[in-house]
C-alpha positions as CSV (number, residue, x, y, z in Angstrom):
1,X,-71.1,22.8,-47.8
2,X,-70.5,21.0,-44.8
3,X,-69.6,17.6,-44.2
4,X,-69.7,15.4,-41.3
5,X,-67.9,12.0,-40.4
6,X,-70.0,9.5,-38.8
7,X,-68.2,6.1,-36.6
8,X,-71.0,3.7,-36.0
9,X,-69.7,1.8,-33.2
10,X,-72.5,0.5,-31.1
11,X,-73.0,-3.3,-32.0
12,X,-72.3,-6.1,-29.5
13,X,-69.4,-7.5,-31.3
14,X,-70.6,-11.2,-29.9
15,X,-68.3,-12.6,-32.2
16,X,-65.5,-11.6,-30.6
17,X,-64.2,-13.6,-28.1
18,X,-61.2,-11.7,-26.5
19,X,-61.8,-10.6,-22.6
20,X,-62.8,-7.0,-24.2
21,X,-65.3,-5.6,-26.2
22,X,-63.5,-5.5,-29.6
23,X,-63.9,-1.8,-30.3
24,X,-61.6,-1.1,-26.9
25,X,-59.0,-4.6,-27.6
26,X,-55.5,-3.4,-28.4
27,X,-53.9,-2.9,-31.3
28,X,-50.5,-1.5,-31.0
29,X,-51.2,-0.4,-27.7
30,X,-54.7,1.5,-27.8
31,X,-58.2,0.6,-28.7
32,X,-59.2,-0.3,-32.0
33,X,-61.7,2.1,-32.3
34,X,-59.1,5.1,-31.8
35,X,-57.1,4.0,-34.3
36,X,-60.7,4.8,-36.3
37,X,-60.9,7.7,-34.4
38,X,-57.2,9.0,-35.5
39,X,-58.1,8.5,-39.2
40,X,-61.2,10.9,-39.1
41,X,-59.4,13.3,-37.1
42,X,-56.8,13.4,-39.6
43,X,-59.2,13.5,-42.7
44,X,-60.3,17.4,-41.5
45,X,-63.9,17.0,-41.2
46,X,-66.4,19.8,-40.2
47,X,-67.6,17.8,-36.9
48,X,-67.7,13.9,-36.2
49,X,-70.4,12.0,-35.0
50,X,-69.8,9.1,-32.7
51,X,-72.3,6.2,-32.2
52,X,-72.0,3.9,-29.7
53,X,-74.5,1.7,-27.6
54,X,-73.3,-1.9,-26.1
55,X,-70.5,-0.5,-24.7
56,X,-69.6,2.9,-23.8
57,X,-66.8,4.9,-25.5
58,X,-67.0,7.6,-23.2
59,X,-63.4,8.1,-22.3
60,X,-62.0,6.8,-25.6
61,X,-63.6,9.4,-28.2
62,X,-61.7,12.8,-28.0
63,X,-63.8,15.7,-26.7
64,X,-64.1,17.6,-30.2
65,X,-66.3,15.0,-31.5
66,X,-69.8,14.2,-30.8
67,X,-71.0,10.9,-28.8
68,X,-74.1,9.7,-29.5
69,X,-75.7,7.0,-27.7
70,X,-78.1,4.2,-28.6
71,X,-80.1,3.3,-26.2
72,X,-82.0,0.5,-28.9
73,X,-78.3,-0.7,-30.5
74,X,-79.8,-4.3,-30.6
75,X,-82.2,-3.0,-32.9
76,X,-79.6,-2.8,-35.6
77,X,-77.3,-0.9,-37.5
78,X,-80.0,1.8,-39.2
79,X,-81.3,2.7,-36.0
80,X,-77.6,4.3,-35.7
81,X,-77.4,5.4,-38.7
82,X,-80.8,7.6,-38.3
83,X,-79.5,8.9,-35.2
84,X,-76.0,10.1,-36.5
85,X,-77.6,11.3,-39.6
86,X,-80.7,13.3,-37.4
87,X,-77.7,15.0,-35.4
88,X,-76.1,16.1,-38.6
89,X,-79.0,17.3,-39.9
90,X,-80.3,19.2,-36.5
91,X,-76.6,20.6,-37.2
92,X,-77.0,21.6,-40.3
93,X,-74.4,19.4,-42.0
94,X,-75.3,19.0,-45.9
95,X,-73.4,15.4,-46.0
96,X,-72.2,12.4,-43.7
97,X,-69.6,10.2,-44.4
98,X,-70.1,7.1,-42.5
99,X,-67.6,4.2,-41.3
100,X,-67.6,1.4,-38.7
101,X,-65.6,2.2,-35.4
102,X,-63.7,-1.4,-36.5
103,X,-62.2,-0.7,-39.0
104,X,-58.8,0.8,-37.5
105,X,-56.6,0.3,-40.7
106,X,-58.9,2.9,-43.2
107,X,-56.5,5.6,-43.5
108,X,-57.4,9.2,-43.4
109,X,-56.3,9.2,-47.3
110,X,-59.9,7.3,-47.9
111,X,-62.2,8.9,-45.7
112,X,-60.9,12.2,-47.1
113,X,-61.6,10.8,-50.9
114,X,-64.9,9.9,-50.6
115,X,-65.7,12.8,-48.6
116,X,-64.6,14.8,-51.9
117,X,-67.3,13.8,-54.5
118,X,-70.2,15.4,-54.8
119,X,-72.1,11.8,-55.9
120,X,-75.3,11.6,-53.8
121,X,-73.5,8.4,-52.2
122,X,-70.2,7.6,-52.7
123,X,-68.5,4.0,-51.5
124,X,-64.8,3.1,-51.6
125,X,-63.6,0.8,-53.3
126,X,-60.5,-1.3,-52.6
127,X,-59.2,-3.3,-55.3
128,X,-63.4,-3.0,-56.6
129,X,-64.9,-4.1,-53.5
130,X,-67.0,-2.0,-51.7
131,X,-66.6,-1.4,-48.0
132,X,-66.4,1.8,-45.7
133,X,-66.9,4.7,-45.7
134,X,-69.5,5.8,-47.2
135,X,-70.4,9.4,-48.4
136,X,-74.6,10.3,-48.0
137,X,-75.6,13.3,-49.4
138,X,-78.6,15.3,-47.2
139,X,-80.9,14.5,-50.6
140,X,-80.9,10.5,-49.5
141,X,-81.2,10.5,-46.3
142,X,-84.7,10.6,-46.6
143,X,-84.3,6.8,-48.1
144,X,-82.3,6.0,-45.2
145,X,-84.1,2.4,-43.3
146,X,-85.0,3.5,-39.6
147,X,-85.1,-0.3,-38.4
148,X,-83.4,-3.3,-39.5
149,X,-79.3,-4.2,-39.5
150,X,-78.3,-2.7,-42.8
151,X,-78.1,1.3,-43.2
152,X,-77.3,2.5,-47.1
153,X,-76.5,-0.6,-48.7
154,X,-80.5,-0.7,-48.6
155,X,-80.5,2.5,-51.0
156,X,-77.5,1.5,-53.0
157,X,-78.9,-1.0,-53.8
158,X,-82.4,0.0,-54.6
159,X,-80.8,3.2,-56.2
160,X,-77.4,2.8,-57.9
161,X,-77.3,5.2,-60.4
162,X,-76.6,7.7,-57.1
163,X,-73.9,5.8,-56.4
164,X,-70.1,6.3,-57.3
165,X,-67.4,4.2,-56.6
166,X,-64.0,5.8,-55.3
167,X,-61.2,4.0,-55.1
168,X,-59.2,3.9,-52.2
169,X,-55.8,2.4,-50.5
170,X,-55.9,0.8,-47.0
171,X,-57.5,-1.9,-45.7
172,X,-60.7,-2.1,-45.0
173,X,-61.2,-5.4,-42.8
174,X,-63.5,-5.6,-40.1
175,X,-62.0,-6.7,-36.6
176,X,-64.5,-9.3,-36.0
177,X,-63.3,-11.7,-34.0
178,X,-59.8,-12.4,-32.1
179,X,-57.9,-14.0,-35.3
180,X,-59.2,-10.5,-36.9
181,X,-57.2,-8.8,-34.4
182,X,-54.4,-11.1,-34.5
183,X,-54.2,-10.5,-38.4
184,X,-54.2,-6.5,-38.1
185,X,-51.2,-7.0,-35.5
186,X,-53.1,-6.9,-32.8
C-alpha cells in the first residue's frame, strides 16, 4: 500500500494583509509553507502532492515532490482536492493524506499518525478538535465534492462511521492573517 501526502496551498489568502502572500511570509526566516513542506518531508511519505494556484510555489516546493497547479483555485478548495487526489490515483497511490500549506507548526509526528490507520478517513485530533491532516482512503474518493470550498469534511460529515479520530501533538492553527503570523513567531 502506498500513501501519498497532499499540501493544498492554492487559496488567495485575502485575509492576510502582510506585503506577501501568506503561504511565502516568514517565519523564522523561510516561508510558511516550507515549514509545511519540512513536516511532510520528514513524515516519509511515498510521493507528495503540491497544490497551488493564486500564487506560485515554484521555487519554494523541493524538486522530489509533485506541483500541481490550479488553474480554477477561486473555484474552491474541492476543485484542489480532486486534482491532488486524480494525480494520486493516475499514480497509483492507494491513500492521500491531505493538509493545508498554512499550517507550518503540524509536526511530522502527526502527519505520520494519521497516515498509519487503515480507517477509510482518518482526522487528527488535538486536544478533540479536528483539524489537519486528513487521511482518504482510494474507497472515498469517489464521495469526494468536485466544486464548492470544502473538500472531506463534506463526507465526514455525511459518513462518519468511516471516520477515526487520531490524536495528535502540535498545533494546528491556520496562518490566516498577520496577527496569525505574529502568534506562530512570525
Amino acid at each position: 500500500m502506498t500513501t501519498a501526502a497532499v499540501v493544498l496551498a492554492a487559496g488567495a489568502g485575502s485575509r492576510f494583509a502582510g506585503p506577501t502572500h501568506k503561504l511565502l511570509a516568514p517565519l523564522d526566516g523561510r516561508p510558511v509553507v516550507a515549514h509545511v513542506l519540512d513536516a511532510v518531508t520528514a513524515a516519509g511519505f511515498d510521493a507528495v502532492y503540491v497544490v497551488d494556484g493564486a500564487v506560485s510555489l515554484v521555487g519554494v516546493v523541493p524538486p522530489s515532490a509533485v506541483l500541481v497547479h490550479n488553474a480554477r483555485w477561486a473555484e474552491g478548495q474541492a476543485g484542489s482536492l480532486r486534482l491532488a487526489v486524480d494525480a494520486a490515483a493516475a499514480a497509483g497511490h492507494d491513500a492521500v493524506v491531505v493538509g493545508l500549506g498554512d499550517q507550518p507548526r503540524v509536526t511530522a509526528e502527526a502527519w505520520r499518525r494519521v497516515a498509519g490507520t487503515d480507517s477509510p478517513i482518518a482526522v487528527a485530533s488535538y486536544g478533540g478538535v479536528r483539524r489537519n491532516p486528513v487521511r482518504l482512503a482510494r474507497a472515498v474518493w469517489a464521495l469526494l465534492p468536485d466544486e464548492g470550498d470544502e473538500g472531506a469534511r463534506v463526507v465526514m460529515r455525511a459518513r462518519p462511521e468511516l471516520v477515526t479520530e487520531v490524536p495528535c501533538d502540535g498545533e494546528p492553527l491556520d496562518v490566516d492573517t498577520v496577527e496569525d503570523l505574529r502568534r506562530l513567531g512570525g
